[in-house]
C-alpha positions as CSV (number, residue, x, y, z in Angstrom):
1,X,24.5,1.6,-23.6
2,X,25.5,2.6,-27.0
3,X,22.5,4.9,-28.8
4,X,23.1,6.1,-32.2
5,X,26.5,5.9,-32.1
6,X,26.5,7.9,-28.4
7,X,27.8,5.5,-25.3
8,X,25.3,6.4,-23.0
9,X,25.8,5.8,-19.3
10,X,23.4,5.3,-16.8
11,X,22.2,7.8,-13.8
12,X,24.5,6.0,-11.3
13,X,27.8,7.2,-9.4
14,X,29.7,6.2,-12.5
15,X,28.6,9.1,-14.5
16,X,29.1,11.5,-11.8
17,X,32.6,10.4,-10.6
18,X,33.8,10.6,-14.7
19,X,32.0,14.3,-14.3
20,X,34.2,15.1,-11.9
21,X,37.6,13.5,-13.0
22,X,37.2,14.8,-15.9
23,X,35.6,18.4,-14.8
24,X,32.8,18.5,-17.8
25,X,29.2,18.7,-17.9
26,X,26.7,16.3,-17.8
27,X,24.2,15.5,-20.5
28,X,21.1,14.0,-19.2
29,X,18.8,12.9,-21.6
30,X,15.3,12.0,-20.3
31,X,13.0,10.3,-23.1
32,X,10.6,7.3,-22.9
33,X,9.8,4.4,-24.7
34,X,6.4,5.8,-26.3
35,X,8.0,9.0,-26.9
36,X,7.6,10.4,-30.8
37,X,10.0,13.2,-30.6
38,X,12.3,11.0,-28.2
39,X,12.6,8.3,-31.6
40,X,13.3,11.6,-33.9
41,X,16.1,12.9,-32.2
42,X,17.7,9.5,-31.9
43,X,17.4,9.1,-35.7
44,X,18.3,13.0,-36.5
45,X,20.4,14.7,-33.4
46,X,22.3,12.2,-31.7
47,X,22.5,10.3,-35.2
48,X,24.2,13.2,-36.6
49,X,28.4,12.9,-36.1
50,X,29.2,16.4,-35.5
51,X,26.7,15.6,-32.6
52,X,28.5,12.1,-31.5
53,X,31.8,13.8,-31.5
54,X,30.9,17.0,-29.1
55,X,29.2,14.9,-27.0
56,X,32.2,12.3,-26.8
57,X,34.6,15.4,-25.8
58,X,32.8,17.6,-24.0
59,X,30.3,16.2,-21.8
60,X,29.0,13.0,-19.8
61,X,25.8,11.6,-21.6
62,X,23.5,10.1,-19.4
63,X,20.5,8.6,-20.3
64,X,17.2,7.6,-18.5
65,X,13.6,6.4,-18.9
66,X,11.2,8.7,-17.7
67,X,8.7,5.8,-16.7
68,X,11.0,3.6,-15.2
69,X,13.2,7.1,-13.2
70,X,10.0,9.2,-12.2
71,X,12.0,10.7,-9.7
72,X,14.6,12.1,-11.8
73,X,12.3,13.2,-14.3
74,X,10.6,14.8,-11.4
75,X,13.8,17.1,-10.6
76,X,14.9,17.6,-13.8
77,X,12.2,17.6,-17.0
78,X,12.4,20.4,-18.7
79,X,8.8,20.7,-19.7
80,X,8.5,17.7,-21.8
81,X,10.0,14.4,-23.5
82,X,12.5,14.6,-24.8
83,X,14.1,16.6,-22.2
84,X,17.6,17.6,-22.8
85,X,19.6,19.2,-20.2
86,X,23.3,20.2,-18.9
87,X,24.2,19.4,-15.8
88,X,27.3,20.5,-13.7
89,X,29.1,17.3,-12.1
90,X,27.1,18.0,-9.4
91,X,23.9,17.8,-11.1
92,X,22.9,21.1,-10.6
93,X,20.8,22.4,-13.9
94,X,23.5,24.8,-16.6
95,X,20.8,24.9,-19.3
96,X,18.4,22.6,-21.2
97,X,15.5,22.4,-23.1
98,X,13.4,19.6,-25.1
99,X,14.2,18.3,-28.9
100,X,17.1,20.2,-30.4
101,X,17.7,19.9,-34.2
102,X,21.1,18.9,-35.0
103,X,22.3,22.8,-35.6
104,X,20.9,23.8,-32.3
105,X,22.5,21.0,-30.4
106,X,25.7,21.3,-31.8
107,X,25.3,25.4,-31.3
108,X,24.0,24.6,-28.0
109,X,26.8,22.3,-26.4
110,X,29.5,24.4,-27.7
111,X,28.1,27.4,-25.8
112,X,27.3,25.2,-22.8
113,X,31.0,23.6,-22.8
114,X,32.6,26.8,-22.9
115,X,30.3,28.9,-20.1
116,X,30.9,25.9,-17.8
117,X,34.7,25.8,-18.5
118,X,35.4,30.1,-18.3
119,X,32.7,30.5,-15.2
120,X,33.2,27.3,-12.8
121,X,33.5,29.0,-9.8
122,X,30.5,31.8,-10.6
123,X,28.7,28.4,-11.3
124,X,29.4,26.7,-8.1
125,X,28.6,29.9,-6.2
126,X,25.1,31.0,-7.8
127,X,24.1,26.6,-7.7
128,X,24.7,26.7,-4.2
129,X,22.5,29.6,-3.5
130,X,20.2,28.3,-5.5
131,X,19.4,24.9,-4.5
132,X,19.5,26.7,-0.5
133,X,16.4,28.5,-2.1
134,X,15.0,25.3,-3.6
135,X,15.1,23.3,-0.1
136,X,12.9,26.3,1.3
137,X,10.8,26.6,-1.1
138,X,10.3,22.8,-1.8
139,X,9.5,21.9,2.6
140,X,5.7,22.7,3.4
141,X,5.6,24.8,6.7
142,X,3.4,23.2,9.3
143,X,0.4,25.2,9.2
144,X,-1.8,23.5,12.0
145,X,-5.1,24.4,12.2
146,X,-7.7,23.1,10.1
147,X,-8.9,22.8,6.8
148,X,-12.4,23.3,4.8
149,X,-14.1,22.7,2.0
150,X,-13.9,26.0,0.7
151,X,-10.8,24.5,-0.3
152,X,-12.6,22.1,-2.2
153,X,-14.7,24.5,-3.4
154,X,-12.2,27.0,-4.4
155,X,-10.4,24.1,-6.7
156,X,-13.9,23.4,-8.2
157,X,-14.2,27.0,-9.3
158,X,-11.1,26.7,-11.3
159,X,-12.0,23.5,-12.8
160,X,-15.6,25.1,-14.2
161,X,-13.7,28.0,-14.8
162,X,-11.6,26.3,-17.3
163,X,-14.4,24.2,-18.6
164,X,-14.4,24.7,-22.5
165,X,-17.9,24.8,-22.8
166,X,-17.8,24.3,-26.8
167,X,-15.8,21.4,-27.1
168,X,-15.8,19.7,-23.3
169,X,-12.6,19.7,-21.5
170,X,-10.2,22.2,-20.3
171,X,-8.1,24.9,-21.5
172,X,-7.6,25.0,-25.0
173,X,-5.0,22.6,-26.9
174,X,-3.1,20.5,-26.4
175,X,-5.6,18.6,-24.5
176,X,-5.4,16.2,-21.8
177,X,-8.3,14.6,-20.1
178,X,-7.8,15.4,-16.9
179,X,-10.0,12.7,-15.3
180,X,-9.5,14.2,-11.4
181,X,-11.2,17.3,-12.3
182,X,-13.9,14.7,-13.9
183,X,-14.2,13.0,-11.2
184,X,-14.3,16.1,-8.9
185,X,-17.2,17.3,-10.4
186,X,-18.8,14.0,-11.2
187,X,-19.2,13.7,-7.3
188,X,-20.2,17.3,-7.2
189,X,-23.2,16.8,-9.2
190,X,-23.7,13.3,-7.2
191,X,-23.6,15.0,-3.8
192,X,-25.5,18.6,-4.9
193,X,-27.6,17.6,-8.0
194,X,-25.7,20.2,-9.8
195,X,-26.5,20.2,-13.4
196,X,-23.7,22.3,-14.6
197,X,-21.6,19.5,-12.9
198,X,-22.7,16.7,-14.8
199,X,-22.3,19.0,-17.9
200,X,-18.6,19.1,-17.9
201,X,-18.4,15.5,-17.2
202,X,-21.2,14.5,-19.8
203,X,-19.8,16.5,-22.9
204,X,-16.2,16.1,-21.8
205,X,-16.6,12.3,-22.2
206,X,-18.8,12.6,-25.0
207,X,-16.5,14.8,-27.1
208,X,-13.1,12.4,-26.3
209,X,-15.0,9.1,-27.0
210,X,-16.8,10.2,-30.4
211,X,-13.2,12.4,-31.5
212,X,-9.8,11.1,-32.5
213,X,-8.4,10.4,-29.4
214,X,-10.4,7.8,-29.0
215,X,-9.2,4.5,-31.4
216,X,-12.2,3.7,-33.0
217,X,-10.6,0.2,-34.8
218,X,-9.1,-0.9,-31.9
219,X,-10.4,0.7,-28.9
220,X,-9.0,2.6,-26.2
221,X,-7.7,6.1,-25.7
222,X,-4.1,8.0,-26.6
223,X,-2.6,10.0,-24.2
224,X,-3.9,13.6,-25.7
225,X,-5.3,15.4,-28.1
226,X,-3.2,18.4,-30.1
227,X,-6.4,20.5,-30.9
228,X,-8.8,21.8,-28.8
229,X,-11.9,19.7,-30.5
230,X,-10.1,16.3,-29.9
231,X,-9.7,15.8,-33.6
232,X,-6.0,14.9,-33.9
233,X,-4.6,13.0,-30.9
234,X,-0.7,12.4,-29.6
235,X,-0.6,8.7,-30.8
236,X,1.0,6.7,-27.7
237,X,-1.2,4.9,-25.4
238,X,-0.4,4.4,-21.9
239,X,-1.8,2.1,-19.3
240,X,-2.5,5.2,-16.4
241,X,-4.3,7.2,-19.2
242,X,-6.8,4.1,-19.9
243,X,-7.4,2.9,-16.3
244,X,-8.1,6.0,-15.3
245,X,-10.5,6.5,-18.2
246,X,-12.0,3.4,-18.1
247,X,-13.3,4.5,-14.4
248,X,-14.7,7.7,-15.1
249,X,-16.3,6.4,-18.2
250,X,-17.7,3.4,-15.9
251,X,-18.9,5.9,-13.3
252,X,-20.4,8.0,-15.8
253,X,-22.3,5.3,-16.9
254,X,-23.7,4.4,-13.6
255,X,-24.9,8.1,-13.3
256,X,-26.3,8.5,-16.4
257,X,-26.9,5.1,-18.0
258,X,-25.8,6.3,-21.4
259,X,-24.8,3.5,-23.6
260,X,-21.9,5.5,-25.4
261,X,-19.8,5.5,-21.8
262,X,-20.3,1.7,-21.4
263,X,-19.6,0.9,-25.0
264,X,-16.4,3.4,-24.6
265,X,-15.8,1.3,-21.2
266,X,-15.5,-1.8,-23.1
267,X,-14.0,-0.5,-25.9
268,X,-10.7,0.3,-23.6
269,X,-11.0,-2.9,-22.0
270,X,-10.9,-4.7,-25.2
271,X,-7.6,-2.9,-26.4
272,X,-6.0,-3.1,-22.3
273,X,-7.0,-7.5,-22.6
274,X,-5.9,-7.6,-26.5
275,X,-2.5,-5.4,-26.0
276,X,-1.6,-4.3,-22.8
277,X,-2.4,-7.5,-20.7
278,X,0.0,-10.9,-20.9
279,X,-2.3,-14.3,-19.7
280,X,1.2,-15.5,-19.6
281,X,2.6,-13.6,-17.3
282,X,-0.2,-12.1,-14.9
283,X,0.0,-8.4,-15.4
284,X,-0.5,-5.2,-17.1
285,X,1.9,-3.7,-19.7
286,X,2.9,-0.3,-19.5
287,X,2.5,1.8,-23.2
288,X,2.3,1.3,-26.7
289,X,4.6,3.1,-29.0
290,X,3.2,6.3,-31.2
291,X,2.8,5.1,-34.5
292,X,0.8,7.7,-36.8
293,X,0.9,5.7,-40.1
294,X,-0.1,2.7,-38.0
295,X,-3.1,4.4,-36.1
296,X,-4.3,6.0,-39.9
297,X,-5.1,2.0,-41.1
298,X,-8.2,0.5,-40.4
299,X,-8.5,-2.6,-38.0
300,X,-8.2,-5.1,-40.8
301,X,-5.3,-3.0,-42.4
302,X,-3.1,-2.8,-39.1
303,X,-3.2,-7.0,-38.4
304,X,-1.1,-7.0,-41.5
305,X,1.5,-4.7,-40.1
306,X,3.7,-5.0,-37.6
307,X,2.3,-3.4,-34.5
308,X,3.9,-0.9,-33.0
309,X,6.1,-1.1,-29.8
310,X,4.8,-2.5,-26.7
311,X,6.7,-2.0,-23.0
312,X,6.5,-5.2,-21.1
313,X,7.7,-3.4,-17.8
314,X,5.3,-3.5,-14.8
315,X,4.9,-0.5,-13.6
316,X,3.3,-0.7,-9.9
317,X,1.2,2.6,-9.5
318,X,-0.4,1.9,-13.2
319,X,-1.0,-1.8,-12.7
320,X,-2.8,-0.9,-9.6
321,X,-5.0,1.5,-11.1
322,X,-6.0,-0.9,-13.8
323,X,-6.4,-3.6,-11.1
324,X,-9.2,-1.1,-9.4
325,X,-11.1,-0.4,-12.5
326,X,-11.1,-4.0,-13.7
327,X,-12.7,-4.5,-10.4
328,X,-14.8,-1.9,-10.8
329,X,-15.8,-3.2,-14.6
330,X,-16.1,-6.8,-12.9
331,X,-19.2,-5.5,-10.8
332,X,-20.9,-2.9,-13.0
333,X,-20.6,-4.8,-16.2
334,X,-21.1,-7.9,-14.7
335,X,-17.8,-9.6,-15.9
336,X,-16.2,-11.6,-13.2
337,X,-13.8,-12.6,-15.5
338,X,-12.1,-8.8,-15.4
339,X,-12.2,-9.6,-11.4
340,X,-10.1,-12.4,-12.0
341,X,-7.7,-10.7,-13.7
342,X,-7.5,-8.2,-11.9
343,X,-6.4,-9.6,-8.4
344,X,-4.4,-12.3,-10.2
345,X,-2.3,-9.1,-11.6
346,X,-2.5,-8.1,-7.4
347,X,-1.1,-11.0,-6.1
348,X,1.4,-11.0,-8.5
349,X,2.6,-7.3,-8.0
350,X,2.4,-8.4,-4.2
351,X,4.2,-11.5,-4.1
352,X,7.3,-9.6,-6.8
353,X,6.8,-5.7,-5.8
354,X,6.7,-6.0,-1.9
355,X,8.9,-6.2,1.0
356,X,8.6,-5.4,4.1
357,X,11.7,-3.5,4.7
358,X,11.6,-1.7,1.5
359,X,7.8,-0.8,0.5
360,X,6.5,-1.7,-2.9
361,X,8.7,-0.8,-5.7
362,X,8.1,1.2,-8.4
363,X,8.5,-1.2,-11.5
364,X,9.2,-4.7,-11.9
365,X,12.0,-6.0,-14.9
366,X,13.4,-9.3,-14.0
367,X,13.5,-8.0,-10.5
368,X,12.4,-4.9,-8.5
369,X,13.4,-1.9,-8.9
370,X,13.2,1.9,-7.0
371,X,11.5,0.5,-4.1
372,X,9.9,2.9,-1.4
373,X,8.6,5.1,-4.5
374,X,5.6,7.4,-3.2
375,X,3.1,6.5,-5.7
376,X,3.8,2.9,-5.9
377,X,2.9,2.5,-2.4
378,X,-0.4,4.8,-2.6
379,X,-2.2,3.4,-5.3
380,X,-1.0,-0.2,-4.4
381,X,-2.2,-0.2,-0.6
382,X,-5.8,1.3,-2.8
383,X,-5.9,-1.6,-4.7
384,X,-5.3,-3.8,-2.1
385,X,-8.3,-2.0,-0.2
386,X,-10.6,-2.1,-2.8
387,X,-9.8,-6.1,-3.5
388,X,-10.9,-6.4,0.2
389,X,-14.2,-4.1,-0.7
390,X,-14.4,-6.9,-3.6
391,X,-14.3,-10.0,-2.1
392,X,-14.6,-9.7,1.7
393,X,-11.2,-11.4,2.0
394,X,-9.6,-9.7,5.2
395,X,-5.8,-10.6,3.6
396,X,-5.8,-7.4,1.2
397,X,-6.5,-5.5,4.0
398,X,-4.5,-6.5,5.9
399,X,-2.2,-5.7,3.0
400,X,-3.3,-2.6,2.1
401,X,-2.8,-0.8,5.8
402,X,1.1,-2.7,5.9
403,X,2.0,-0.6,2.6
404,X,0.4,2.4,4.2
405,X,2.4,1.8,7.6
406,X,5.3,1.5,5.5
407,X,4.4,4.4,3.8
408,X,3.9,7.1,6.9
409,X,6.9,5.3,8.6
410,X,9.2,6.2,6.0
411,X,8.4,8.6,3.4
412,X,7.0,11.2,6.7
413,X,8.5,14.8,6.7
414,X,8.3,17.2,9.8
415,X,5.7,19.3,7.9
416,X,3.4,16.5,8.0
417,X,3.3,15.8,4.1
418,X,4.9,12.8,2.0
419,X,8.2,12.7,0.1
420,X,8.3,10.9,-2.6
421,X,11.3,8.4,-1.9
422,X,13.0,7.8,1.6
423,X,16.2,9.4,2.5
424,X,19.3,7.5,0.8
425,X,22.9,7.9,1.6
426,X,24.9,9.4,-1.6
427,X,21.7,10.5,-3.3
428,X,23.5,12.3,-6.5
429,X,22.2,15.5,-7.5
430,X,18.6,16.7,-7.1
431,X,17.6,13.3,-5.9
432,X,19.0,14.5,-2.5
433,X,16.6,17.2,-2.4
434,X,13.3,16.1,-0.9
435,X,9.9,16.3,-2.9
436,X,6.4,16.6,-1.5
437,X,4.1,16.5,-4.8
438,X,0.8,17.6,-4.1
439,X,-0.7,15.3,-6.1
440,X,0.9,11.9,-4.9
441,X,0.2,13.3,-1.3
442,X,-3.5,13.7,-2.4
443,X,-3.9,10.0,-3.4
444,X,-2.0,9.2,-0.1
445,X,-4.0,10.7,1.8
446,X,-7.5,9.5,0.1
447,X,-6.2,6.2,1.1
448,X,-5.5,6.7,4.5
449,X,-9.0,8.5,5.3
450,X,-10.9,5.4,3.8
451,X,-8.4,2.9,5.4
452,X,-9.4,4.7,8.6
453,X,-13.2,4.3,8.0
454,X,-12.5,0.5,7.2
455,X,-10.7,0.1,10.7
456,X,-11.8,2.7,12.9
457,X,-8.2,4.0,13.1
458,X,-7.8,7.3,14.2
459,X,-4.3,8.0,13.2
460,X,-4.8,7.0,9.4
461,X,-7.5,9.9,9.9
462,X,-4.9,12.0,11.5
463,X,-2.3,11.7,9.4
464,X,-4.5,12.1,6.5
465,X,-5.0,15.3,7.8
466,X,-1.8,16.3,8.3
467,X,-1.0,16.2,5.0
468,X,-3.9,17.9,3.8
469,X,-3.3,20.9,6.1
470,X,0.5,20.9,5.0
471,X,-0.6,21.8,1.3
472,X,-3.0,23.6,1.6
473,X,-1.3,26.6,0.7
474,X,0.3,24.8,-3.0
475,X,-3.2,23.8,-3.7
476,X,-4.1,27.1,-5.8
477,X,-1.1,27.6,-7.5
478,X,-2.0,23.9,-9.1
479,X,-5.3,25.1,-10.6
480,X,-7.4,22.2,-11.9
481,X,-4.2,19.7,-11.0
482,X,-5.2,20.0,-7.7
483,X,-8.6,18.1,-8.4
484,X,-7.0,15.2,-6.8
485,X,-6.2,16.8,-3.8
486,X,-9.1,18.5,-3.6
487,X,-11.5,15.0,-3.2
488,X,-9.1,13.7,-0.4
489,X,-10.2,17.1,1.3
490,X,-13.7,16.3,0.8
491,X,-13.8,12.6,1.9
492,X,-12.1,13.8,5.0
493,X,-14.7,16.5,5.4
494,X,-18.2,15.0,4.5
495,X,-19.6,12.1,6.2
496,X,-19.5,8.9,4.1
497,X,-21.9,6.0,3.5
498,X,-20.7,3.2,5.1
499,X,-22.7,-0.2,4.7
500,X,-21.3,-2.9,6.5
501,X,-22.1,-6.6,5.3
502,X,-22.1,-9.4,8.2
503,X,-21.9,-12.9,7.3
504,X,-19.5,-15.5,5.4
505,X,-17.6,-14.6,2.6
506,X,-18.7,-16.7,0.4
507,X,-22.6,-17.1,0.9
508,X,-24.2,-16.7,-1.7
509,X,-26.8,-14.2,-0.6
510,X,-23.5,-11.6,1.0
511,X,-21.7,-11.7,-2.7
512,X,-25.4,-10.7,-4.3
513,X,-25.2,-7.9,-2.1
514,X,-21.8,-6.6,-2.7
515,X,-22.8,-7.2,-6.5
516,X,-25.9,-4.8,-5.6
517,X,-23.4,-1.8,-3.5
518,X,-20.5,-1.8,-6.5
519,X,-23.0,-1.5,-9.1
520,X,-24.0,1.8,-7.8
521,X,-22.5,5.1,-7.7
522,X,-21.5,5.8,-4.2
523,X,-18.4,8.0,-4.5
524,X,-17.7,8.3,-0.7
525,X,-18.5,4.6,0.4
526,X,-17.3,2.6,2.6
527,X,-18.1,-1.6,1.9
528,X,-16.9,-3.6,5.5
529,X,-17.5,-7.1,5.5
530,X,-17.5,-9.2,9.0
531,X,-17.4,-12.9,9.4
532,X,-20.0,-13.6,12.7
533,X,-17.5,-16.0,13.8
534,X,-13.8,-13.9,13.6
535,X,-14.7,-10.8,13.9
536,X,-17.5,-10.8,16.7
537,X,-15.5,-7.8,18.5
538,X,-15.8,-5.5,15.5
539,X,-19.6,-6.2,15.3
540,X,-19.7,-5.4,19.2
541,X,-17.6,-2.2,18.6
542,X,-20.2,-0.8,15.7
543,X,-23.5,-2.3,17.5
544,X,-24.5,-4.8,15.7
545,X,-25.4,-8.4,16.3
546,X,-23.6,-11.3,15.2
547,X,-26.4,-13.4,14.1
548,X,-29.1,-13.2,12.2
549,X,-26.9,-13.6,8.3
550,X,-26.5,-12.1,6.0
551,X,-27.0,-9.0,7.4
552,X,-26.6,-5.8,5.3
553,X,-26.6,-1.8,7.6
554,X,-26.4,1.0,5.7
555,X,-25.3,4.0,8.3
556,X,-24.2,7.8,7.9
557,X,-22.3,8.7,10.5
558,X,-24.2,7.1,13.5
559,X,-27.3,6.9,12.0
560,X,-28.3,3.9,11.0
561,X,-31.5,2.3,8.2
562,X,-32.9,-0.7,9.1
563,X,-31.1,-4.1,8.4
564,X,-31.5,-5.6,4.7
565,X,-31.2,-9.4,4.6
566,X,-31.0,-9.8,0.8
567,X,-29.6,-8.3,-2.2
568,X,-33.1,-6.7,-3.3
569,X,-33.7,-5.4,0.3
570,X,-30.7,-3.3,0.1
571,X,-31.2,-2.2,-3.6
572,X,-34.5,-0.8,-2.2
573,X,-32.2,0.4,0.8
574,X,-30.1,2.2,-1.5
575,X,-32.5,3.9,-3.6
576,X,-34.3,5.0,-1.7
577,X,-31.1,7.1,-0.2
578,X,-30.1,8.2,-3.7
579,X,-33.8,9.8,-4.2
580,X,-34.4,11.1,-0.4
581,X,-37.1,8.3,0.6
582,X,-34.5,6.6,3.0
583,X,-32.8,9.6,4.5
584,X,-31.5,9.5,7.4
């Protein structure tokens, strides 16, 4: 792959083998598609022929896509994009950094080249002691025991902590909008009618959706803001960032009813169906290219440009995501069309990403790719779960627990936590080294404990604890990153609502009554739906009857309200729970 004039190979065995034979350094170059700076020092750096020449003698370039090779940005980012680092041909890390400037670079590999060259041995010595220490460091020890929520609540404190109480979010800039610390407290104030909670959510939300991160021509949201009052955004826009948005903005609005969160709802589905969505082909697109001179024109202005860059790639985990809050916009906006796209884009992810050998692969090009990747398989088999909470159908279920067998089957470590690939033969590099990200092992686990709750399987609710208890000691050193995390711990902990539906799939009355649970916020529900005539063992295993239906129970726990036959029974149901005249 020739790059501004730089023959770029691959991460493969290739690169390493030439490494060797040749006894240079590696340069791996980690940049991405939407990446401004990435563009930059294409056109400056690596365009420069000082650069080209350097590189050609002294070093093996190697370049990959930070979306499409999470795990090797994983091991080796350098704390941002682009990241530029020197590798010995064993891929253990010499030196690196982000964007160099032509000067620096050409200082830099120079220096580099002749430290690796003088000090080989010292090298080999000092990497091998070093990645011994990384191994220790990077295995969870089993704990045992148990965990609380004073976890929980400890992970809260940091996230109201940070709160930046002038301009809404966290921290100062650059800005992200961390939606799990959102959604954290968003189901604190739900569960404790805490008023400070709904605060951070409230003016957080406000502040992005009326400041410049938020397009205001063509809707939607870029990826951050550089200044601490959301004024001046980082111009790319990414598929994850917007799904994840579009549901906190969509739960917002069933809390609070204010019309800016459901007009800022529909604003990012506009610019997801208008840009990153293909009819044609059935899915969602990954980013859209930064663009500042593009982004500065109004709507009218930018049709008469070219638009800029689009990556067609299908990229599991964020397909997934957007599949659950197109479901999610489907009910509370009352748009089945956004239902139908979103499990046609499931199907299709199922039908190209899955296999039952291999897991659910990370991206889809022509044909899958990095199968077995952590993430993939998490926020697939919750997609797949939620479809079933959508339609009643018991195949995405039946879906949804195969990736997570998959899942515990092969990406399982002795601690009790997830890695975030299985075990390969010849793994080069870091990529031999196991991971065990809190955050992926958060969203994991989340899905266990509520595919647990659907089935009545105790060993989804087991494992789910085992992972927790295996991080809970990385949890505070991930401040409010460990929002994620910290949710799993509570919908492990805290009894959930669980209303359980009996009757056909497809009466009329049952799908009026599903319309009636989505529509409102329920953070730590469970929606089971029983066909009388299939499933009359389930119904005998929870207590309830197989006929009259429809039949809605609304339970905590063991305790049970009184059966709802119709939509506006259980609306009455419900409210009454969210205002204490039903408790139970």
């Amino acid at each position: 792959m020739s790059v501004s004039g730089i023959q770029w190979l691959p991460w493969g065995a290739d690169a390493f083998e030439q490494a060797h034979k040749r006894n240079v350094p590696i340069l791996l170059s980690i940049g991405a598609v939407w990446c401004h700076w990435c563009h930059v020092m294409d056109q400056t750096t690596y365009s420069d022929a000082r650069v080209a020449k350097l590189v050609g003698q002294l070093v093996i370039p190697v370049r990959v896509d930070n979306d499409q090779r999470p795990d090797i940005n994983a091991r080796y980012n350098m704390g941002g994009w682009p990241t530029t680092a020197f590798l010995t041909p064993d891929g253990e890390v010499l030196a690196g950094g982000t964007y160099m400037a032509p000067d620096n670079f050409v200082s830099a590999i120079q220096q580099i080249s002749d430290y690796y060259q003088a000090n080989k041995s010292e090298i080999a010595n000092r990497a091998a002691q070093m990645k011994a220490q990384r191994l220790l460091l990077r295995q969870p020890e089993r704990t045992g025991g148990d965990i609380s929520l004073s976890v929980a609540d400890s992970v809260y404190q940091q996230v109201a902590a940070s709160y930046d109480e002038h301009y809404g979010g966290f921290g100062a800039e650059p800005k992200f909008p961390q939606v799990d610390a959102l959604e954290l407290a968003l189901e604190r104030h739900s569960r404790m009618r805490d008023q400070t909670a709904w605060g951070i959510v409230g003016k957080t939300l406000r502040s992005m959706a009326k400041g410049g991160m938020y397009d205001h021509e063509m809707g939607g949201f870029f990826r951050y803001s550089t200044t601490r009052d959301w004024s001046v955004p980082h111009f790319e826009k990414m598929l994850e960032d917007n799904a994840r948005l579009l549901s906190v903005y969509l739960q917002a609005f069933q809390v609070g009813g204010e019309p800016l969160f459901r007009e800022t709802a529909e604003g990012i589905i506009d610019y997801v169906s208008s840009t990153l969505y293909s009819e044609a082909e059935g899915y969602f697109y990954g980013s859209q290219d930064a663009d500042e001179r593009y982004y500065s024109r109004t709507r009218a202005e930018r049709a008469q440009v070219k638009a800029p860059f689009v990556d067609t790639v299908a990229y599991t985990a964020w397909n997934a995501m957007m599949v659950r809050s197109y479901l999610k916009a489907g009910f509370i906006l009352e748009r089945p069309e956004l239902m139908r796209v979103a499990l046609g884009a499931l199907e299709l992810l199922w039908q190209r990403c899955w296999t039952q050998d291999k897991g659910v692969c990370q991206h889809w090009r022509d044909e899958a790719h990095l199968p077995g990747w952590l993430p993939a398989q998490s926020w697939a088999a919750l997609a797949c779960l939620d479809a079933y909470e959508a339609t009643g159908e018991p195949e995405w279920l039946a879906r949804g627990l195969a990736v997570l067998d998959w899942m515990l089957d092969n990406l399982t470590t002795p601690s009790g936590a997830l890695r975030d690939m299985p075990e390969a033969e010849n793994a080069l590099g870091r990529l031999a080294e196991p991971e065990t990200p809190l955050v992926e092992n958060g969203v994991a686990a989340e899905a266990l404990i509520w595919a647990g709750r659907l089935t009545g399987r105790e060993d989804y609710r087991q494992k789910a604890t085992a992972i927790l208890v295996a991080l809970q000691g990385e949890s505070p050193h991930w401040g409010i990153g460990a929002a994620g995390y910290a949710r799993a711990v509570e919908h492990l902990l805290l009894e959930p609502l669980q209303v359980v539906m009996v009757g056909k799939s497809g009466h009329p009355e049952l799908a009026a009554m599903r319309q009636v649970v989505w529509q409102r916020y329920l953070p730590n529900r469970v929606l089971l739906t029983l066909d009388p005539d299939r499933e009359q063992a389930g119904l005998r295993g929870l207590g309830f009857p197989t006929s009259p239906w429809p039949r809605a129970y609304v339970c905590v726990g063991s305790r049970c309200l009184a059966p709802t036959s119709s939509a506006q029974e259980l609306e009455s149901t419900l409210a009454g729970l969210a205002t204490g005249g039903g408790a139970l």
